[in-house]
C-alpha positions in Angstrom: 69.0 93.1 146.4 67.3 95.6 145.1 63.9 97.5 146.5 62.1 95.8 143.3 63.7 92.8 144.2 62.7 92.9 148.0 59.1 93.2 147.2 58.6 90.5 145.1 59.5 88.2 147.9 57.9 90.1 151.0 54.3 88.3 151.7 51.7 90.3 150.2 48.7 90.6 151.6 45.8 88.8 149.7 42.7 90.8 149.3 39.6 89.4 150.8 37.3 87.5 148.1 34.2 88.8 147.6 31.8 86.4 148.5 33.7 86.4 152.0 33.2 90.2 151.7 28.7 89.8 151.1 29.0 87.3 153.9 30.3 89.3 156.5 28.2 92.3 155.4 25.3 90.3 155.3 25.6 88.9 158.8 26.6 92.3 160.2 23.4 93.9 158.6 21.7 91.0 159.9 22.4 91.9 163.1 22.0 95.4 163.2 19.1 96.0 161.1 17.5 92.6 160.7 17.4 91.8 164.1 18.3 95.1 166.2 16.0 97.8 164.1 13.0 95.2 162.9 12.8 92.5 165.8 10.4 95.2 167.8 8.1 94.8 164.9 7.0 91.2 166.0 7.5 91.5 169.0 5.2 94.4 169.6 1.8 92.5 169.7 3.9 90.2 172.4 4.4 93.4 174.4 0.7 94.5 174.1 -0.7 91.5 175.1 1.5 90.8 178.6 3.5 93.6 178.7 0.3 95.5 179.1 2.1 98.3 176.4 -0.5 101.0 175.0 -0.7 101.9 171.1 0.7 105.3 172.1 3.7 103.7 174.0 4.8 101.4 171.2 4.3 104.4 168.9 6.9 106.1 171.3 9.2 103.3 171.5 9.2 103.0 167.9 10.3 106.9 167.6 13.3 106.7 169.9 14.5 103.9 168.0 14.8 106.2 164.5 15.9 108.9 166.7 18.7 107.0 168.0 19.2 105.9 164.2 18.9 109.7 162.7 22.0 110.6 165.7 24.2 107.5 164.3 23.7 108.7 160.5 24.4 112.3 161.6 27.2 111.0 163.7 28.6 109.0 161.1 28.8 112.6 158.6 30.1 115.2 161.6 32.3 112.7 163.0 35.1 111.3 160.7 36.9 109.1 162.9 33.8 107.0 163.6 34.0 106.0 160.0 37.3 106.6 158.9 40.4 105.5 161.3 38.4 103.7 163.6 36.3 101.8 162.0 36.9 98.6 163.1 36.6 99.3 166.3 33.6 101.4 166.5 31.8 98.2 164.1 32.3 95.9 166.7 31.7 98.3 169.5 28.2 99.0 168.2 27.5 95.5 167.6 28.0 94.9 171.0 26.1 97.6 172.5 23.2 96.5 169.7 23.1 92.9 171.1 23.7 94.3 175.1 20.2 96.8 174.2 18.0 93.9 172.9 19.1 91.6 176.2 18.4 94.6 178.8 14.7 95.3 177.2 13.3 92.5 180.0 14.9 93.5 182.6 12.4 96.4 183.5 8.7 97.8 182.8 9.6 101.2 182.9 9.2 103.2 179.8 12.1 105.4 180.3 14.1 102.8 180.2 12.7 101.1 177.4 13.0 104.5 175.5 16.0 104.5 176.3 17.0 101.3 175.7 15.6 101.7 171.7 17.7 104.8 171.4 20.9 103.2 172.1 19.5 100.3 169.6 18.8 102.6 166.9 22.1 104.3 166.9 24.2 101.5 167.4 22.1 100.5 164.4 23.0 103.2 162.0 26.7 103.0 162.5 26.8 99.6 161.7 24.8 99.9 158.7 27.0 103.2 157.6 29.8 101.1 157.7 29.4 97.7 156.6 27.7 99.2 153.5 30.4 101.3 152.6 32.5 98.7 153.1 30.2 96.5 151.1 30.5 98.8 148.2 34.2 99.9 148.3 35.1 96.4 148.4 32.5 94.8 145.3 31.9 97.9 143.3 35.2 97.8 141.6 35.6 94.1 140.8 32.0 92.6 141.8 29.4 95.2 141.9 26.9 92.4 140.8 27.3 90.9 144.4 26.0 94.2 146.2 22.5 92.9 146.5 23.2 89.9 148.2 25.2 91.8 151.2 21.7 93.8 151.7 19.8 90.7 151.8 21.6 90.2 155.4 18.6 92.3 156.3 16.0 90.3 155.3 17.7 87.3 156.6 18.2 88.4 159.9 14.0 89.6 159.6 13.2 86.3 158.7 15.2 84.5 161.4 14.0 86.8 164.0 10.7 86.7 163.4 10.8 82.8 163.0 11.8 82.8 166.9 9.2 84.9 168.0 6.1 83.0 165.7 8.0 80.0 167.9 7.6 82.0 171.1 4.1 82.9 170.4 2.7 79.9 171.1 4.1 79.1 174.6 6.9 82.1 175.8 7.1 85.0 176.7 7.8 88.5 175.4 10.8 88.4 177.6 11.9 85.2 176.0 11.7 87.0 172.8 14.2 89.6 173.5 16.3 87.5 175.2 16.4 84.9 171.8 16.7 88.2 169.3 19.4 89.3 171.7 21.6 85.9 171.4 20.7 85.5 167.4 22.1 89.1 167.4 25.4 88.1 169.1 25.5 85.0 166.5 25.4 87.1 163.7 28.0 89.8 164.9 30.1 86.8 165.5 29.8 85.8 161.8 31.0 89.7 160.5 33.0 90.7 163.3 35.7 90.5 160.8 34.4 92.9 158.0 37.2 94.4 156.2 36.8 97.7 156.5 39.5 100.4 156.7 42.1 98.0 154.2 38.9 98.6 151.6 38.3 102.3 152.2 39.3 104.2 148.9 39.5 107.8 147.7 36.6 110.2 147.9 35.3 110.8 145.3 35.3 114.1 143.9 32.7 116.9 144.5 29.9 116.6 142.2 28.9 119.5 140.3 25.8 121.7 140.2 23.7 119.1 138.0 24.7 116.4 140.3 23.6 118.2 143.5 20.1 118.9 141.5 20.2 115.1 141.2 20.7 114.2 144.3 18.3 116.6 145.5 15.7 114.8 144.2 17.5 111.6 145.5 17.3 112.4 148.8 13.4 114.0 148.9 12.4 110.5 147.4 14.7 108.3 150.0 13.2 110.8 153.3 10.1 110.3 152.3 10.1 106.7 151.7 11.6 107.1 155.0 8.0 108.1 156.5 6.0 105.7 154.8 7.6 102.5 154.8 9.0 102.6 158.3 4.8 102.9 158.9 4.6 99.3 157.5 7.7 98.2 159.3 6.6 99.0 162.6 2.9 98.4 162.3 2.1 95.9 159.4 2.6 92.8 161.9 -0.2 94.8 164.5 -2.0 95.8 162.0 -2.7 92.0 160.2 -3.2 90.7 163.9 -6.0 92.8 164.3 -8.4 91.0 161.6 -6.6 87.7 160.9 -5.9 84.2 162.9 -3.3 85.1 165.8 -0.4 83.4 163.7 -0.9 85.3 160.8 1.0 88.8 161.8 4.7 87.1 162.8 4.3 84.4 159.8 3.8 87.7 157.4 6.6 89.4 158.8 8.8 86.0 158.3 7.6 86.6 154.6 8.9 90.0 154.7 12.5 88.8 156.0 12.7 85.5 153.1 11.2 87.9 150.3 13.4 90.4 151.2 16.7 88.3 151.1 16.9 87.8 147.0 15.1 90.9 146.3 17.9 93.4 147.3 19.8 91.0 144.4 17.3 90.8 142.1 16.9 94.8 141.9 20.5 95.5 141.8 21.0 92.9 139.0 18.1 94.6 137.0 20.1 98.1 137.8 22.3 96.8 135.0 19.3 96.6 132.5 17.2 99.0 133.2 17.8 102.7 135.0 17.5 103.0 138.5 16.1 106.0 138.3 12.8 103.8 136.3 13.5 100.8 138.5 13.3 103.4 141.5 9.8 104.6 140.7 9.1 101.0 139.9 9.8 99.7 143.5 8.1 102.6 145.1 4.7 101.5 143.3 5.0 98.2 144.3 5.8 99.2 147.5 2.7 101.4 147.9 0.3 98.4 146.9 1.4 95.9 149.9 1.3 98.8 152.4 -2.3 99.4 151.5 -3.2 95.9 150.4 -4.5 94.9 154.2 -6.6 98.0 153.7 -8.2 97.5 150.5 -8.9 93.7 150.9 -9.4 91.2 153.6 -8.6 87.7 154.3 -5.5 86.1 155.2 -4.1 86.3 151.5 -4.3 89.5 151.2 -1.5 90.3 154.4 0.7 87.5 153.0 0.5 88.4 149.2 1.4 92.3 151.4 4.1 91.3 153.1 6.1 89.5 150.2 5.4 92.9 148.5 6.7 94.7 151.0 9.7 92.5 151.6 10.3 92.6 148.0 10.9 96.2 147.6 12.0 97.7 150.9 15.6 96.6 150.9 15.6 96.8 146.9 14.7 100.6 147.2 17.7 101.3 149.7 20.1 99.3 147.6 19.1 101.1 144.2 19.2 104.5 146.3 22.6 103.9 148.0 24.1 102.7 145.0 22.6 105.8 142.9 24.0 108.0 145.7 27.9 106.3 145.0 27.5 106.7 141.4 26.7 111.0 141.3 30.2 111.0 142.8 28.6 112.8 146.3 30.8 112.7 149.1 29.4 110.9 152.3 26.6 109.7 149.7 25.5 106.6 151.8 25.4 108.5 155.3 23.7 111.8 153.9 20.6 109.7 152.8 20.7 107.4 155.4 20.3 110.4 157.4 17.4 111.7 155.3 15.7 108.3 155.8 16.0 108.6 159.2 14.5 111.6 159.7 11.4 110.2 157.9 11.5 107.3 159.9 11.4 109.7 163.1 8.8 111.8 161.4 6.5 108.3 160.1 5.3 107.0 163.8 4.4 111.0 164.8 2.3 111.3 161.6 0.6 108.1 162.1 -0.1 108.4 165.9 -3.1 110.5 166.2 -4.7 107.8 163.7 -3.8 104.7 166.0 -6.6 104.8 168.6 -9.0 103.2 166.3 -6.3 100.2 164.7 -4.0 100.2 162.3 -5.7 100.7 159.0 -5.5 104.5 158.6 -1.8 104.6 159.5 -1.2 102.1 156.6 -3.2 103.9 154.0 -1.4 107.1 155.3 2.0 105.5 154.7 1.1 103.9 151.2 0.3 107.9 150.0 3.7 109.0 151.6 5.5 106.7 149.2 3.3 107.6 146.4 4.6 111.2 146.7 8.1 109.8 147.3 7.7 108.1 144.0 6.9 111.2 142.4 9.6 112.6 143.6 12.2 110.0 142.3 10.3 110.5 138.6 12.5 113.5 138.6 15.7 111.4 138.4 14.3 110.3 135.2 15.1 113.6 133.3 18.9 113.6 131.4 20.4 111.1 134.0 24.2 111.2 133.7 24.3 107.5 133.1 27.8 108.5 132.2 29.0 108.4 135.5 28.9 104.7 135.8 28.5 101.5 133.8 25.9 102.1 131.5 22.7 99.8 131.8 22.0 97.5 128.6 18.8 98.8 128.0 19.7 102.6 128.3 21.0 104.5 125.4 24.5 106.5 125.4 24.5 109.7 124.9 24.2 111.1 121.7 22.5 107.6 120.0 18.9 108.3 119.1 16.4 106.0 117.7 15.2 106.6 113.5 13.3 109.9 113.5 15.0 111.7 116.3 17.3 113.5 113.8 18.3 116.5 114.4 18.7 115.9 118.1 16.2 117.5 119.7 15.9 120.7 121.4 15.3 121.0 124.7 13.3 117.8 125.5 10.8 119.5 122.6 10.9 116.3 120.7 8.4 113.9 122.0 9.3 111.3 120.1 12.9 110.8 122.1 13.0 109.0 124.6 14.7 110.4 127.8 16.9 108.4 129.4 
């Protein structure tokens, strides 16, 4: 028999289908970030209220957490084998240690320990993200990359769930109860992806990108750090903030909001990401965004925080999925962990700018992070200019280059022709 022969009839090994592939990186990013990262955000009026924890405190917890998240990212870029050989492994290690972190906060009033406690969470965090979404995007983009959204929308689900248990708590528990009950949801969940296909999926890097590219990216990763600092302002303090002026339901029912609007939306912006640029649909997100952080500000009542929060949840996952994926297409190398890292530096940086502000409520900090995401749309309107749509699958509504509209003959010069549109 020959070789040929022999492998026709050895067993193959049937790739996993791609729905099974969004599930499991859904329910992973559910746990991890959906319930690991965001839980604290309900949770944290709980923990003022018989926990006896301070504004300044919470604003401190809050930091270690993106600290511990800015050491996984940097981690998973100076440390190959945590993403490369071992990936498996360190997935399910972390989503472990996630779930153990949530289930220790109770046991102790000490803030040390609680710092410490949200540093562990916030790394363990970042790994898991690092990996399912490569995973997520080496095993779709080739045969499914329509599917990508619905793997991020793991987030929101595990935001909505989480903060569904804690509106529950509210009423008659305990803020001990509530960690406890994020801490077994978390273990559900990491139960559901435990088996994320992730090193049979890992394919080649891809090559280096040129000098354009890195200008690019550049600008990439100034928009996604900065986002970083203003929405992680709304993430931490939107539920506070909304309790302050509203019935004492209304703060952990918005932030359910966030989670269920955030569940399609990650789908709904990658599926217009093959109509329209993502560069446009970027600075598009990053407006909406900006409204529903300042919305509470600007207008009172208890339809203006809801009407904030499905805005909110409507655009934060949807700006990390159109970044991520913008990242894989200029060809970078380490792509998703480089401006995961950036994010998590703003996220560090977001709670320190805000905290001088918090003595008097909540307001200032979110007018201060809807401005930050202003400037970090501003900075992704510099994508806009010569794109290399090239790179990838072209979006319907983009022209190739080189196909001009009636009048734009002889191609313009330098960008001189208004009449042109870029891409």
């Amino acid at each position: 028999m020959t070789a040929t022969q022999r492998a026709a009839v050895l067993p193959t090994k049937t790739p996993p289908r791609p729905w099974a592939i969004v599930g499991q990186t859904a329910a992973a990013l559910a746990a991890g970030m959906g319930i690991g990262r965001f839980v604290y955000t309900p949770i944290l009026p709980l923990m003022h209220a018989q926990a006896g924890l301070s504004a300044q405190l919470g604003a401190e917890l809050a930091t270690a957490n993106y600290l511990g998240y800015l050491i996984g990212a940097l981690a998973a870029i100076f440390i190959p084998a945590l993403t490369r050989s071992q990936l498996v492994l360190v997935l399910r290690l972390s989503l472990l240690l996630l779930a153990a972190s949530l289930a220790l906060m109770p046991a102790t009033h000490a803030a040390g320990a609680w710092l410490g406690l949200r540093l562990i969470a916030g790394i363990a965090s970042a790994l898991i993200f690092v990996i399912a979404v490569s995973a997520l995007f080496n095993g779709l983009l080739a045969h499914a990359p329509q599917l990508v959204g619905w793997g991020f929308g793991g987030v929101g689900a595990g935001i909505a769930l989480s903060g569904g248990l804690v509106l529950a708590l509210r009423a008659a528990g305990s803020w001990q109860q509530a960690w406890w009950s994020a801490a077994a949801l978390a273990l559900v969940c990491s139960a559901l992806g435990w088996r994320l296909p992730t090193k049979s999926q890992q394919v080649r890097a891809p090559q280096r990108a040129d000098q354009a590219g890195r200008y690019w990216f550049a600008a990439l990763l100034a928009s996604y750090s900065l986002e970083g600092v203003g929405y992680i302002v709304a993430g931490t303090f939107l539920v506070a903030a909304i309790d302050q002026t509203g019935p004492a339901w209304t703060g952990s029912f918005a932030w359910v909001l966030v989670g269920l609007a955030a569940v399609p939306a990650a789908a709904l912006w990658a599926w217009l990401g093959r109509i329209w640029s993502r560069p446009t649909l970027l600075v598009a997100a990053l407006g909406v965004q900006a409204i529903g952080i300042a919305l509470p500000v600007l207008a009172s009542g208890v339809a203006a925080a809801l009407v904030a929060a499905i805005l909110f949840g409507a655009t934060f996952l949807g700006i990390s999925t159109i970044v991520l994926a913008t990242g894989v297409h200029l060809r970078m190398p380490h792509a998703v962990a480089i401006l995961t890292t950036g994010y998590g530096a703003g996220q560090i940086l977001g709670p320190l700018v805000v905290a001088p502000f918090l003595r008097g409520g909540y307001h200032q900090a979110l007018l201060i992070g809807a401005v930050v995401v202003v400037l970090a749309a501003i900075a992704a309107a510099a994508l806009r200019r010569r794109f290399p749509h090239h790179l990838g699958p072209l979006p319907s509504r983009v022209r190739p280059t080189g196909s001009r509209p009636a009048g734009c003959d002889p191609p313009p010069t330098s960008g001189a022709d208004r009449r042109c549109p870029a891409s």
